[in-house]
C-alpha beads as a LAMMPS data file, in Angstrom:
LAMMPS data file: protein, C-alpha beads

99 atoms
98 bonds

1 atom types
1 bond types

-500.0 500.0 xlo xhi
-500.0 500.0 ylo yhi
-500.0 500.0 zlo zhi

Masses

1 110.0

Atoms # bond

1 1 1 -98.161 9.079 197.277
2 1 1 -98.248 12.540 198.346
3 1 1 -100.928 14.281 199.519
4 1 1 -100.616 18.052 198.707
5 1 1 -102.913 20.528 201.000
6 1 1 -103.006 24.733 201.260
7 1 1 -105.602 26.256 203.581
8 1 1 -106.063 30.219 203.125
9 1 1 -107.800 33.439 203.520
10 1 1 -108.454 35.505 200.622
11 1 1 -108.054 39.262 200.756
12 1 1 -111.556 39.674 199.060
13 1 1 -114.925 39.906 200.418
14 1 1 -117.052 36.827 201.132
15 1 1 -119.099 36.128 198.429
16 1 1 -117.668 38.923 196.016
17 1 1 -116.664 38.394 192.413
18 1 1 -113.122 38.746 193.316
19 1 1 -113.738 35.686 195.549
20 1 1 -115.404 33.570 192.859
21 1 1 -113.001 34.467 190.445
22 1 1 -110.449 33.481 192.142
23 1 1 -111.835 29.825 193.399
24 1 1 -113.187 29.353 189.578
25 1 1 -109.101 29.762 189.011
26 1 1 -108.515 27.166 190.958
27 1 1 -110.405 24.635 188.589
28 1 1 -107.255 24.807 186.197
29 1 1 -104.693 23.337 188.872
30 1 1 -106.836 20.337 188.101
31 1 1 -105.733 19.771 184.638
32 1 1 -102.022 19.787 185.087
33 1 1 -101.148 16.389 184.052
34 1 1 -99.885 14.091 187.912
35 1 1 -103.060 15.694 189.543
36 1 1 -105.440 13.284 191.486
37 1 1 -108.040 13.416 193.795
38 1 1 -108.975 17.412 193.252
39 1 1 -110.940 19.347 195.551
40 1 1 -111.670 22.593 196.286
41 1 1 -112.898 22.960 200.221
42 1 1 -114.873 25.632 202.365
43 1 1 -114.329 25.512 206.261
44 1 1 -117.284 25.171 208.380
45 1 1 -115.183 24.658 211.657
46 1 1 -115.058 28.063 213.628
47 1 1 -111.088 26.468 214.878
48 1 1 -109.032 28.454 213.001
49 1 1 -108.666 31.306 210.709
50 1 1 -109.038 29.841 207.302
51 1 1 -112.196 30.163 204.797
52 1 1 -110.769 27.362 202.262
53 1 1 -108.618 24.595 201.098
54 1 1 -107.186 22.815 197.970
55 1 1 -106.497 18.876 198.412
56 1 1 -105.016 16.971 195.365
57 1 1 -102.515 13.967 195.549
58 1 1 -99.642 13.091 193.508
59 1 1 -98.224 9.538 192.751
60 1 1 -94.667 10.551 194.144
61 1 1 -91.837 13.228 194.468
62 1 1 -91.505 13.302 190.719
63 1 1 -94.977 14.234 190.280
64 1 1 -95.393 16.698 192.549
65 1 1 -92.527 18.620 191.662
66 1 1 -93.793 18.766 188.147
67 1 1 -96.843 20.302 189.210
68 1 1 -94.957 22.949 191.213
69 1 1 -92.947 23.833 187.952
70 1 1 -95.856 23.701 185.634
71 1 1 -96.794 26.873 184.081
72 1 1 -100.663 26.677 184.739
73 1 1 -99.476 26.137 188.878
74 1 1 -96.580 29.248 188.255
75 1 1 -99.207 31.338 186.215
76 1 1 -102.050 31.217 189.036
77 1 1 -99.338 31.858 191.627
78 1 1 -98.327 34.705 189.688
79 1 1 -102.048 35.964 189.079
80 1 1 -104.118 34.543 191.322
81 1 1 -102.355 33.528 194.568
82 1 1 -100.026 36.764 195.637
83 1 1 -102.524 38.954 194.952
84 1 1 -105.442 37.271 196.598
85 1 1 -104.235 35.216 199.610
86 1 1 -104.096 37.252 202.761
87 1 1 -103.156 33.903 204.567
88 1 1 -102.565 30.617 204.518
89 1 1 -100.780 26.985 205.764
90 1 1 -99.507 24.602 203.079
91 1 1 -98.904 21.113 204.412
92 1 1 -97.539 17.975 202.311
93 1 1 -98.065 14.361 203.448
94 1 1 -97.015 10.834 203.031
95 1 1 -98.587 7.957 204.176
96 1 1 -97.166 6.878 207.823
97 1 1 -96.745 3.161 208.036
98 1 1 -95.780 1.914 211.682
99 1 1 -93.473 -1.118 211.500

Bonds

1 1 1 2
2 1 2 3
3 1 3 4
4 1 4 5
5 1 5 6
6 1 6 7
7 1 7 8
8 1 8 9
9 1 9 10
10 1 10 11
11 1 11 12
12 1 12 13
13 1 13 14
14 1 14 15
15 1 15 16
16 1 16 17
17 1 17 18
18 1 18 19
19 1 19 20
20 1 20 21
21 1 21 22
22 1 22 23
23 1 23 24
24 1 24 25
25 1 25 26
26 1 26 27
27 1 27 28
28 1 28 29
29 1 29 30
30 1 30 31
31 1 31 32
32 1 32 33
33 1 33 34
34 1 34 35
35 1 35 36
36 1 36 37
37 1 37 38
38 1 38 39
39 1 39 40
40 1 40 41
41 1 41 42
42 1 42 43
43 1 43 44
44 1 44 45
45 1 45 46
46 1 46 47
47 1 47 48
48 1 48 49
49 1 49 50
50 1 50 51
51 1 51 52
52 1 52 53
53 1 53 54
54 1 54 55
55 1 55 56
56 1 56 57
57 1 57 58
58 1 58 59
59 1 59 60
60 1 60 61
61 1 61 62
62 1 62 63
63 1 63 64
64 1 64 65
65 1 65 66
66 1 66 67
67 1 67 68
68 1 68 69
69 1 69 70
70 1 70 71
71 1 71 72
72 1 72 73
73 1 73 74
74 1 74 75
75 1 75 76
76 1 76 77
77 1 77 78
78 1 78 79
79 1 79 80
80 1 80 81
81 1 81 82
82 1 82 83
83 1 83 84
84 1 84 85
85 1 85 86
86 1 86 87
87 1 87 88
88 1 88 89
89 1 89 90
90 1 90 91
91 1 91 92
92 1 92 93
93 1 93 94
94 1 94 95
95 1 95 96
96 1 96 97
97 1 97 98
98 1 98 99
């Protein structure tokens, strides 16, 4: 499994229509076939400099790297992501088993 997380600042301001448009966007990363576990996330910790996050999992590498190629994921980057995102931290995990 493969947990797939972005946190990010848009370029717009809070509660525009650029900002809503954008999130709204986000809803179609959900139906790209190997998506699980969806969400769309607001920070309410004043820690760092990020207003939101995306958190979906995958079932494994294959998956994941599907999604990455998929034309809904390269059409929002495209559209939606370089033109909005003034920042942001993309992290990928796996579960950690000790032994």
């Amino acid at each position: 499994m493969i947990r797939h997380t972005v946190v990010f600042t848009l370029k717009y301001p809070k509660d525009s229509l650029e900002e809503k448009a954008f999130l709204d966007a986000t809803l179609h990363l959900e139906k790209i076939p190997g998506v699980q576990h969806f969400e769309r996330l607001k920070q309410t910790s004043k820690k760092n400099r990020f207003d939101f996050g995306l958190s979906m999992e995958f079932s494994g590498q294959k998956a994941y790297e599907s999604y990455n190629n998929h034309p809904i994921h390269t059409e929002f980057i495209q559209q939606h992501w370089i033109p909005g995102v003034e920042d942001f931290l993309e992290t990928d995990y796996e579960p950690y088993f000790l032994t």
